[in-house]
N, C-alpha and C positions, 0 to 999 in steps of 0.2 A: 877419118880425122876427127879430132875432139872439138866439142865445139867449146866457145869463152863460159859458155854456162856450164858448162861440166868440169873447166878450168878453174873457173871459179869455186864452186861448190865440191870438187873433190870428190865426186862419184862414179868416175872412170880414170884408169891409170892405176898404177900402183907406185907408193914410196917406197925408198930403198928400207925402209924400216917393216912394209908390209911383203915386200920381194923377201928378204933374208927371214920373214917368218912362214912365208909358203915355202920357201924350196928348204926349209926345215922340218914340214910339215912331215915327210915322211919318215923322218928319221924318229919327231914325238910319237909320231902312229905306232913304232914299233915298241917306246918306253910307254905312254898310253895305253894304247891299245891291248898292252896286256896285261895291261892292272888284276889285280886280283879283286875278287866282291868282297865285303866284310862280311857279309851272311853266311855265303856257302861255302868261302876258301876258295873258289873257280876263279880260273881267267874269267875276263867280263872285258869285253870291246870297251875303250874308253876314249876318249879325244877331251875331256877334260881333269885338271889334275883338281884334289881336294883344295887348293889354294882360290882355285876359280871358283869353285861353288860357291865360300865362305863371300869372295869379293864380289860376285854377283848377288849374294845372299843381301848384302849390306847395301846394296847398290837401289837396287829394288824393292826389296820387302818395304820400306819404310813408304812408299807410294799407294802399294794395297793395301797397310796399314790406316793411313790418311783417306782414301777411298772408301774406306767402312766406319768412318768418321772417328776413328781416332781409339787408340786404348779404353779403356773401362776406365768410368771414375771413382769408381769402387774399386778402391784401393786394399781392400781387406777379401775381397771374390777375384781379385786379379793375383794377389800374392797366392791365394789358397790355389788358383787353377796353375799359378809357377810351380810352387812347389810341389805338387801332386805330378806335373807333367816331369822336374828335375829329377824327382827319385828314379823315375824307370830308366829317363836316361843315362844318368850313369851304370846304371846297369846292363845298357845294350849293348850292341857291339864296336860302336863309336863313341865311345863315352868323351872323347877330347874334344868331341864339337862344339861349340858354343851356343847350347841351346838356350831357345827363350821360351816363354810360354805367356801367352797374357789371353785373355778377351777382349774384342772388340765393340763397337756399337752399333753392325749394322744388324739389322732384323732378318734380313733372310736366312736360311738355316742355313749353314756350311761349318766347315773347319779345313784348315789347309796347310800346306808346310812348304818355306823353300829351300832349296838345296841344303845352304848349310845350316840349317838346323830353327832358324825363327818359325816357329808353328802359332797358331791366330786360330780361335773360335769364337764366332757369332754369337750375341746375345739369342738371336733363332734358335740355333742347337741347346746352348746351354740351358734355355728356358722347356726345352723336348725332355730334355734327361730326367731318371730319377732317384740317382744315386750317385756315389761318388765310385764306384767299381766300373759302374758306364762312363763317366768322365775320364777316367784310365784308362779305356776301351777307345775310347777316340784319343785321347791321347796317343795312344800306344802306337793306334793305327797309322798316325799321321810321322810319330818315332820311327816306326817301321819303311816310310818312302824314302827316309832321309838315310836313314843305314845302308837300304838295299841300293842306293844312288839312283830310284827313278827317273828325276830328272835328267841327273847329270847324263845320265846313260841315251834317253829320251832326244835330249840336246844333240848330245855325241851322232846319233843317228840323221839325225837335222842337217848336223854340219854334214856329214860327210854325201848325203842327197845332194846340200847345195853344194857341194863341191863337181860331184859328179853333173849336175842338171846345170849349175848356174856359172859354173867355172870358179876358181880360186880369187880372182879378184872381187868377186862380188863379199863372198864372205870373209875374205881382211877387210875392207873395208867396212863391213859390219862389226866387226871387232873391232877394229880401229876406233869407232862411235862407242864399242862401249855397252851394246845395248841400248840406246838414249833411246831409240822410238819405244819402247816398252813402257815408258815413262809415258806415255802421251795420254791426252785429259788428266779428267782427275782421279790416278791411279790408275792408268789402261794394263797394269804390268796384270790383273786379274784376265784379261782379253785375252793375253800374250802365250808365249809358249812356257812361260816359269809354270803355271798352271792351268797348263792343258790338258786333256780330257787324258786319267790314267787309262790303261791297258786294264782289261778283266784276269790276267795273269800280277797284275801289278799290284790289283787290288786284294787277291785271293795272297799274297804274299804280304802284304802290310796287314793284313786280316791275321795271320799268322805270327807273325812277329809281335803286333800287337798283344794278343791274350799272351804271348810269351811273355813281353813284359812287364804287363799287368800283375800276375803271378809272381814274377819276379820280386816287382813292386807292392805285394801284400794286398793284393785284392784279387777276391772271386774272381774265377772264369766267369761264372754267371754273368758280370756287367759287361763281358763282351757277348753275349746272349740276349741281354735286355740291350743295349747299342743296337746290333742287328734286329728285334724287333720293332723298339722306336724306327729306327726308318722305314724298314719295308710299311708299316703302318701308316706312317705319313706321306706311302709314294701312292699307294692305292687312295687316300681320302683327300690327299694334296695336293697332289703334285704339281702344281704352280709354285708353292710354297717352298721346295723344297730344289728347283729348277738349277741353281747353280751347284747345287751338291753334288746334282746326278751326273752334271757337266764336267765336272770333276771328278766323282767317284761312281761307277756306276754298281747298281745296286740291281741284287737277285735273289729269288731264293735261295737259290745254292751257298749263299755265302751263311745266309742265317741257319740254313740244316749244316753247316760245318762248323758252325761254332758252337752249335747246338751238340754235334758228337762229338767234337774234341774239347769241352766242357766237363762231357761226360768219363770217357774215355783217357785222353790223352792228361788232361789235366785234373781227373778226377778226384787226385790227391788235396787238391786244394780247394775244394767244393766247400769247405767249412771259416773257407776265409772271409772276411767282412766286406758286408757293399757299403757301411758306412751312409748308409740314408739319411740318419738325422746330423751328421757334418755336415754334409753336402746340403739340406734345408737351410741350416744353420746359414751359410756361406753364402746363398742364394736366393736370401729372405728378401733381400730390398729390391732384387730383378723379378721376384715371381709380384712383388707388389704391384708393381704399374706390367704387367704380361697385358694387362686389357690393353693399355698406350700400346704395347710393341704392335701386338696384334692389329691395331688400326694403321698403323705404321706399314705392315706388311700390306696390309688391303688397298694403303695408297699408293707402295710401290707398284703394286698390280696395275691398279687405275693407270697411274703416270706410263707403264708401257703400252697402255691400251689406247693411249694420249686421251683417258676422259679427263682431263685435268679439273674441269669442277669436283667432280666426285673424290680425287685426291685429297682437293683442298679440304673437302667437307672431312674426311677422314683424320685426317692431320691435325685440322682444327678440334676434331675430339679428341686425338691423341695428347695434343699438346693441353688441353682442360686435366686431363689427368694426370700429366707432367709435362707440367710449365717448363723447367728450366730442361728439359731435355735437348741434347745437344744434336745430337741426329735428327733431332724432330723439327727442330729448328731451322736446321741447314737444307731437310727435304723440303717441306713447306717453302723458303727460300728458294729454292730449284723450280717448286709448281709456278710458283708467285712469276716468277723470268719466264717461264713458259707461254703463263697467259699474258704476256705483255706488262705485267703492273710491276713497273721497274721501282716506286719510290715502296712497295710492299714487299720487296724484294728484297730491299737494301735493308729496310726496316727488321725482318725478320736474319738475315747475318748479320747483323750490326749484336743484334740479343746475344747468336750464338757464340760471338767474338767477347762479348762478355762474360760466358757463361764456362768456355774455354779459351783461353787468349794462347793458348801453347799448341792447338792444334789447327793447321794449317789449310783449310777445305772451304772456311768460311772465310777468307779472306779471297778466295779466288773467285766467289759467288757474288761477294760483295763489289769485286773489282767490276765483274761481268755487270750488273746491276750499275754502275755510275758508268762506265762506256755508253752503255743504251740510255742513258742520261746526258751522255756528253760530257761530264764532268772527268774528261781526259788527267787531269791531272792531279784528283783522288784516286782517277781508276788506277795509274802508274805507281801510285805509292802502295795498294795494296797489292800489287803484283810483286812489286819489287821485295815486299816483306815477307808474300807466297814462296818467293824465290827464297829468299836468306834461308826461312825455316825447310825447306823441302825441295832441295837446288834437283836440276836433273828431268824437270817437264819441261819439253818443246812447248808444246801450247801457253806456257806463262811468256816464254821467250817472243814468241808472236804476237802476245795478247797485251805487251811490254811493247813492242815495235809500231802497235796500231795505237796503242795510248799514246806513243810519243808523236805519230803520223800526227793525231788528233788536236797534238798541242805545237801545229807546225816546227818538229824541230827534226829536221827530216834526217841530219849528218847521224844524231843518235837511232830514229829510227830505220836509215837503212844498216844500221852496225848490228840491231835488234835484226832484222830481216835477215840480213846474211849469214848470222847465226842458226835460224830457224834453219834455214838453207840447207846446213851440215848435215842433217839429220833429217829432213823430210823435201823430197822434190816431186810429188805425185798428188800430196791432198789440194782442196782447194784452197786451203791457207798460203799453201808452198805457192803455187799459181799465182796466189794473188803477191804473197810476197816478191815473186818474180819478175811480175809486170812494174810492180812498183819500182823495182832496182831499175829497170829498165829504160822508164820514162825517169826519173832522175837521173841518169845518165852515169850511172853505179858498174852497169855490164851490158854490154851488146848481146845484142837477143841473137837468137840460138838459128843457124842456119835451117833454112827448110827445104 
């Protein structure tokens, strides 16, 4: 028997909306499930159609986006990494997807792609490179997952485990939601399965595709040559540095001696093509300027997981002497500052970066969390609320919305706030606490034991 909490909350049971999509299930399995690949012309197991990737593409990405503190504001190194990334795509084998390409502003080195087609590079990597043939090399590579449907395929396999393991009701109703717990903190969709850890067969095929493109695209094999050496170079002297890449891409020699012989070899023909060096300087002048800030930046991400939060601070605080108005810099220092308690240096230091970008949404959640631990319940709710409007889709604003209003005794809105959380998470301690809270107001009858 169900109990009122799961009545409530919608986590057991199935609607006739989620019934007539499972006992349809097997009839997509057999449209799905024999998708052809764009790569190789083969059937390819599927259980998602290209329609989904694009709306889960959109769904999400703009969370990891926000989570690596926001687009480049270099406006002129953001277009040149577009359009360098658009040429190969229209060249590939899915040229109709709507791809993006921008840099981002977190310092750790990555680059990543989701389904349909939004790909994102690290001021980390881009500051590694040093050429623009290696910038189309990671480009290319990351072109390469989204053609060959990594994910989507990845996913596919997901579902059909929990289907098998967890039964069919669990995954409509995960579908039902949407995805929304991928949303959770600030930008958790990087934690999530959109970017989980690829397959070494996955990678050895985006590696491939990639120098295909490249080529395609008017640049040396070589920069996916020097690609492959920057990393393995910074796995062996780094490898802290480099921690989420490898989480994502894993890296070997084998992959560098194959782009090293199909350079040679395979794409020999165009070994006279340009890496385009002094463009890429050119485009990259004002990031390699403050590289010392990023750098300090990096060593404080370090510190903050080691939780020396002094030594962050101390780090951050040089970073930001060599760029003041940095926006990432800002909002980390921000993050230390809450860490160690010092809520009015907290607020202080997102208040700058709200100034410094008012369009991007990470320091408004900082700031909200900084006036809570202040008490100031009802600045905390308007900066959530505005967290909300620009970057709708995170649970934790939803909750973090329900305890501002808790805080400002207005308990009818905050349990409408709670019960929302509800939908989409009943296991953390937030959910818990939201629960009990429904509970003692007299919102839902607690759950039989």
């Amino acid at each position: 028997m169900r109990s009122n909490f799961a009545e409530h909350v919608g986590q057991q049971g199935m609607t006739r909306r989620n019934f007539l999509w499972v006992t349809s299930l097997s009839f997509a399995g057999v449209i799905m499930g024999c998708a052809v690949n764009p790569v190789t012309g083969e059937k390819q197991f599927m259980l998602m159609s290209e329609d989904q990737e694009i709306k889960i593409d959109k769904r999400n990405s703009p969370h990891q986006f926000s989570s690596d503190y926001g687009v480049l504001s270099d406006e002129s190194l953001n277009n040149y990494i577009q359009q360098t990334g658009k040429k190969m795509a229209e060249l590939s084998h899915r040229p109709h997807m709507p791809y993006s390409f921008r840099g981002v502003n977190a310092t750790y080195v990555n680059a990543y792609a989701f389904p349909g087609g939004s790909i994102a590079a690290t001021r980390g990597i881009l500051l590694a490179l040093n050429n623009e043939a290696e910038l189309a090399g990671l480009l290319g590579h990351e072109i390469g997952h989204v053609n060959a449907r990594h994910t989507a395929a990845r996913m596919s396999k997901t579902i059909l485990a929990s289907l098998a393991v967890a039964g069919v009701t669990a995954y409509a109703q995960s579908e039902n939601e949407r995805l929304a717990p991928l949303a959770a903190g600030l930008g958790g969709v990087g934690a999530g399965m959109l970017l989980a850890s690829y397959s070494r067969d996955d990678e050895r095929e985006a590696d491939s595709l990639g120098i295909e493109y490249m080529v395609r695209g008017g640049h040396s094999p070589e920069g996916m040559v020097g690609l492959m050496d920057v990393l393995r170079g910074i796995s062996k002297h780094k490898p802290g540095a480099i921690e989420k890449m490898f989480a994502t891409h894993p890296m070997s020699e084998e992959r560098y001696r194959t782009a090293t012989e199909k350079a040679k070899t395979q794409y020999g023909f165009a070994q006279r093509l340009p890496l385009n060096r002094d463009r890429f300087m050119d485009h990259t002048a004002e990031l390699r300027r403050i590289k010392g800030a990023i750098e300090k930046m990096q060593n404080g991400e370090r510190a903050m997981v080691q939780r020396k939060f002094r030594d962050a601070e101390g780090q951050y605080r040089a970073a930001l002497k060599q760029a003041p108005g940095d926006y990432a810099g800002l909002v980390m220092m921000a993050k230390c500052q809450l860490a160690q308690e010092n809520h009015d240096e907290a607020l202080r230091y997102s208040e700058q970066a709200k100034q410094v970008n008012s369009k991007e949404a990470q320091a408004y959640h900082v700031s909200g969390m900084a006036k809570i631990k202040k008490n100031d319940f009802s600045s905390a709710y308007a900066e959530f609320s505005t967290y909300e409007k620009m970057l709708p889709g995170n649970p934790n604003t939803i909750f973090l919305k329900g305890l501002s209003l808790e805080g400002m005794q207005r308990i009818r809105q905050s349990a409408t706030e709670y019960s929302r959380y509800l939908k989409v998470d009943t296991k953390s301690k937030q959910a818990q606490y939201a629960y009990r809270r429904l509970v003692e107001w007299g919102y839902i009858r607690p759950k039989k034991k």
